[in-house]
C-alpha positions in Angstrom: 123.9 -118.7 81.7 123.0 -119.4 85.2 123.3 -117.3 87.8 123.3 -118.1 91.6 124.7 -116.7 95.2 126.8 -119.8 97.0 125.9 -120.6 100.3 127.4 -122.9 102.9 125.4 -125.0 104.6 128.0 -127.2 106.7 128.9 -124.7 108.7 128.4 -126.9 111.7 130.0 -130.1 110.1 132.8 -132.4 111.3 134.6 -130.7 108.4 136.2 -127.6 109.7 137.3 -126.8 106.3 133.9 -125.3 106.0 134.4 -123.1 109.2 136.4 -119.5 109.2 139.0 -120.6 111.2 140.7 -123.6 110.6 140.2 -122.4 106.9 142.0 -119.2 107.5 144.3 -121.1 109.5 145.1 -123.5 106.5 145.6 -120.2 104.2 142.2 -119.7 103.0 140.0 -116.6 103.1 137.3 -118.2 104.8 135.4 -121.6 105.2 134.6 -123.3 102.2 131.4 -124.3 100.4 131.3 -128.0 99.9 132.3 -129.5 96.1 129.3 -131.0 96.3 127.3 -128.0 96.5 129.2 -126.4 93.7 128.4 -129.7 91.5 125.1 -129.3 92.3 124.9 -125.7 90.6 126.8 -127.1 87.8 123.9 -129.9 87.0 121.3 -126.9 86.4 122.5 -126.5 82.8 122.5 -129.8 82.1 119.3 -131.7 83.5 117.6 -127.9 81.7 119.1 -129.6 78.2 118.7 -133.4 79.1 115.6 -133.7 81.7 116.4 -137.3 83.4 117.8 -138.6 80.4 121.2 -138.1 81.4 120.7 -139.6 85.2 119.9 -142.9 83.3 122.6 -142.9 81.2 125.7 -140.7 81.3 129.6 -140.2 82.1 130.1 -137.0 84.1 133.1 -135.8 85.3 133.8 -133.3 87.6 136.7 -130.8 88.7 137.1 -128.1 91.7 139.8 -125.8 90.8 139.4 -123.1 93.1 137.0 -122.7 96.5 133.7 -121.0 96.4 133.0 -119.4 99.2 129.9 -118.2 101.1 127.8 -115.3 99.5 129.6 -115.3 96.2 128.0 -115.2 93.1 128.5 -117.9 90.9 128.4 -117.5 86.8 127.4 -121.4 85.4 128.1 -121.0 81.7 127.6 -124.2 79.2 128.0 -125.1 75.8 126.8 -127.9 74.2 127.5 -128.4 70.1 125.9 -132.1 69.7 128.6 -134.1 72.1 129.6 -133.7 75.4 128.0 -131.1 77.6 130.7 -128.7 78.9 129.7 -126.1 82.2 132.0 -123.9 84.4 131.4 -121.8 87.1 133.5 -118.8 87.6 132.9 -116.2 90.6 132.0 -112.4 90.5 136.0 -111.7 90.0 135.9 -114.1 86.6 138.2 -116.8 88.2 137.2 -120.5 87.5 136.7 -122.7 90.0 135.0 -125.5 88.9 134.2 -127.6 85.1 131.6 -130.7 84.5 131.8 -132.7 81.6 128.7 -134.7 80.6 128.8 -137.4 78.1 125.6 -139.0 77.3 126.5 -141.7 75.3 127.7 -145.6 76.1 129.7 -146.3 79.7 132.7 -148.6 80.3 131.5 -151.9 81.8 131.0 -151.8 85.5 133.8 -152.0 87.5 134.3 -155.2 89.1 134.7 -153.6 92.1 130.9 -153.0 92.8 130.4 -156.3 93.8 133.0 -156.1 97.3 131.2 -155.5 100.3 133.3 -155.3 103.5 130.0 -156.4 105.8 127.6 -154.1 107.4 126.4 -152.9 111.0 128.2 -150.4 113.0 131.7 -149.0 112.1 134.1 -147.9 115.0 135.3 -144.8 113.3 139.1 -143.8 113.4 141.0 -141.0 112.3 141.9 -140.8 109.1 145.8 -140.7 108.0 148.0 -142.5 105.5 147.8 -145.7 107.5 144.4 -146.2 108.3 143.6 -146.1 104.6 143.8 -149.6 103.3 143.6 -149.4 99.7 141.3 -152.4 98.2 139.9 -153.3 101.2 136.1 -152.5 101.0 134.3 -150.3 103.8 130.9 -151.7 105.5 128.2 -151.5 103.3 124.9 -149.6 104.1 122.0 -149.4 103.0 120.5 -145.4 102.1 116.7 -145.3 101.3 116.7 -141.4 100.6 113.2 -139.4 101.3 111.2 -137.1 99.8 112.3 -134.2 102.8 115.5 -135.3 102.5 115.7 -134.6 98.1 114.0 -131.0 99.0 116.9 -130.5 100.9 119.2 -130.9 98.5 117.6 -129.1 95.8 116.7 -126.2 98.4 120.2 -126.1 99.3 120.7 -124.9 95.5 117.5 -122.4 95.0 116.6 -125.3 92.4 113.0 -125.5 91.7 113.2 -127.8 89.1 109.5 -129.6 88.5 112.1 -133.1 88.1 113.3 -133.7 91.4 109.4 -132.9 92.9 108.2 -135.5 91.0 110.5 -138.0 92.9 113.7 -138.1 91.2 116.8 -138.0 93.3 118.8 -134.8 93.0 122.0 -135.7 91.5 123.6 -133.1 94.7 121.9 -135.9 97.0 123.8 -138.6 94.9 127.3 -137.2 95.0 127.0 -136.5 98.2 126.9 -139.9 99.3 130.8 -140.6 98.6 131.2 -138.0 101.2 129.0 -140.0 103.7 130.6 -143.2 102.9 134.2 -141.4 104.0 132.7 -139.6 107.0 131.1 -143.0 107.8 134.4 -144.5 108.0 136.4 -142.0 109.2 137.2 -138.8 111.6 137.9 -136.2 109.2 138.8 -133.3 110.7 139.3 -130.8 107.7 139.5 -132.1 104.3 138.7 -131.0 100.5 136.9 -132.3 97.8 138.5 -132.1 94.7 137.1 -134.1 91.6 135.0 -137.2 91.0 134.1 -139.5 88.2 130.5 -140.3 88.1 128.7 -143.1 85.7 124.9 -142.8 85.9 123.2 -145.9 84.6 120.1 -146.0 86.2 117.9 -143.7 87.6 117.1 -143.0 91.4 114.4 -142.3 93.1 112.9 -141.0 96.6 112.5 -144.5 98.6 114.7 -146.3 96.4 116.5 -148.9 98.5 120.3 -148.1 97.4 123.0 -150.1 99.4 126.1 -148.0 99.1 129.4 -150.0 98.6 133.0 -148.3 98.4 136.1 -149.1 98.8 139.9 -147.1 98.9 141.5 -147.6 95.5 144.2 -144.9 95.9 146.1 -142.8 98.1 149.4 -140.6 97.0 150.9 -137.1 98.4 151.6 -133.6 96.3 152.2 -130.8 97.0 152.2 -131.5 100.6 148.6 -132.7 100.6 147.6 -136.3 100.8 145.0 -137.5 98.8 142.2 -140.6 98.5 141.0 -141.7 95.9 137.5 -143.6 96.8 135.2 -145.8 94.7 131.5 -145.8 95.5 129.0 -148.4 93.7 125.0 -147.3 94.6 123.3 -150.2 93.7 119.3 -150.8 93.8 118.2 -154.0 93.7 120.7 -156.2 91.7 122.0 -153.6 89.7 124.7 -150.9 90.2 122.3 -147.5 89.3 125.5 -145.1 89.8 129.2 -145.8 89.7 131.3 -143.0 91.5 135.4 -142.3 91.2 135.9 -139.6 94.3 138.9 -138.1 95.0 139.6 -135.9 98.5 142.4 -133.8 100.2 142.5 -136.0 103.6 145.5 -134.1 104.9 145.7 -130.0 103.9 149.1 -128.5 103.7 149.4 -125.6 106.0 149.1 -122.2 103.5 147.8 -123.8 101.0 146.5 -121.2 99.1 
């Protein structure tokens, strides 16, 4: 058991889901603290049990059920009985709000997908909505060449001293995070929710790795009167893909959501 106080640290982002008042206004009791974040303090458990070994080679998937919210403590809990690697975080009240799945063991082939790049350079940014979201039609590519102050960050972000990610490993918080940068890259997003990705580690990253980050829009679809995106992200160093990423995001919150 791991034990750890949530903090919100995009207070000042585009994102106003993660400020008081257009969370409130949405029916929530106050700004969020990114998914992100949350999946960071769900990786403790399992890079405590695995070391790097599972940033080389793993299938992790990830669910937020519930919002954490600023100054909460979280309760990561994990069991692991010789296959996958199961962790949840509930808050102080017991309520769950948010499960990883680690599987350590042989990936799917790598989606074909990985190899569509929609250019590079500047991207005039537009507001996202149903019909600026072209599904299969890859975003500009970029290229991300993460540094050691910026992985200190990240693990900082999370109280997580691990020796690992000092001796130049990239935080797997700094990796997931990058599906949110390759939206915010292409889009205005005024208030939107993370709510799940799919993530295939295959080969490990490290500080001043040269990673060009490709994704593309392979879903959209409404419920519940949110609409959602469903984004694929291929990091790839060198010639080979290194991480494979399956992100899905409320672009469009229904009012009262709660």
């Amino acid at each position: 058991m791991h034990q750890v106080i949530a903090r919100n640290y995009a207070v000042a982002s585009e994102n106003k889901i993660h400020s008081d008042s257009i969370a409130k206004r949405l029916g929530f009791s106050g700004a969020l603290v990114p998914g992100a974040t949350v999946f960071g303090h769900l990786t403790w458990p399992v890079t405590a049990q695995l070391g790097e070994r599972w940033l080389q080679k793993s299938l992790v998937t990830t669910r937020f059920i519930k919002p954490a919210y600023d100054g909460e403590q979280l309760t990561i809990t994990d069991r692991h009985s010789g296959g996958p690697i199961a962790v949840e975080c509930h808050n102080s009240a017991g309520v769950l709000l948010a499960t990883l799945e680690c599987r350590p063991e042989a990936l799917p082939a790598i989606d074909a997908r990985s190899k569509l790049t929609g250019g590079s350079g500047a991207v005039e940014r537009v507001e996202i909505g149903w019909d600026a979201i072209r599904l299969n039609q890859p975003f500009a590519s970029y290229v991300w060449t993460p540094d050691a102050a910026q992985n200190a960050e990240f693990a900082a972000r999370l109280n997580d001293e691990t020796e690992l990610f000092k001796r130049g490993v990239l935080h797997p918080h700094a990796i997931l995070s990058q599906a949110n940068q390759a939206l915010v890259r292409q889009f205005i997003m005024p208030a939107w929710i993370h709510t799940g990705s799919e993530i295939r580690f295959r080969n490990l990253l490290r500080i001043g790795d040269s990673i060009e980050v490709r994704s593309v829009p392979i879903d959209k679809w409404e419920k519940k009167g949110h609409q959602f995106i469903k984004l694929y992200v291929a990091l790839v160093k060198g010639a080979e893909v290194a991480t494979e990423i399956y992100h899905t995001a409320i672009f469009r919150v229904a009012e009262n959501s709660q």
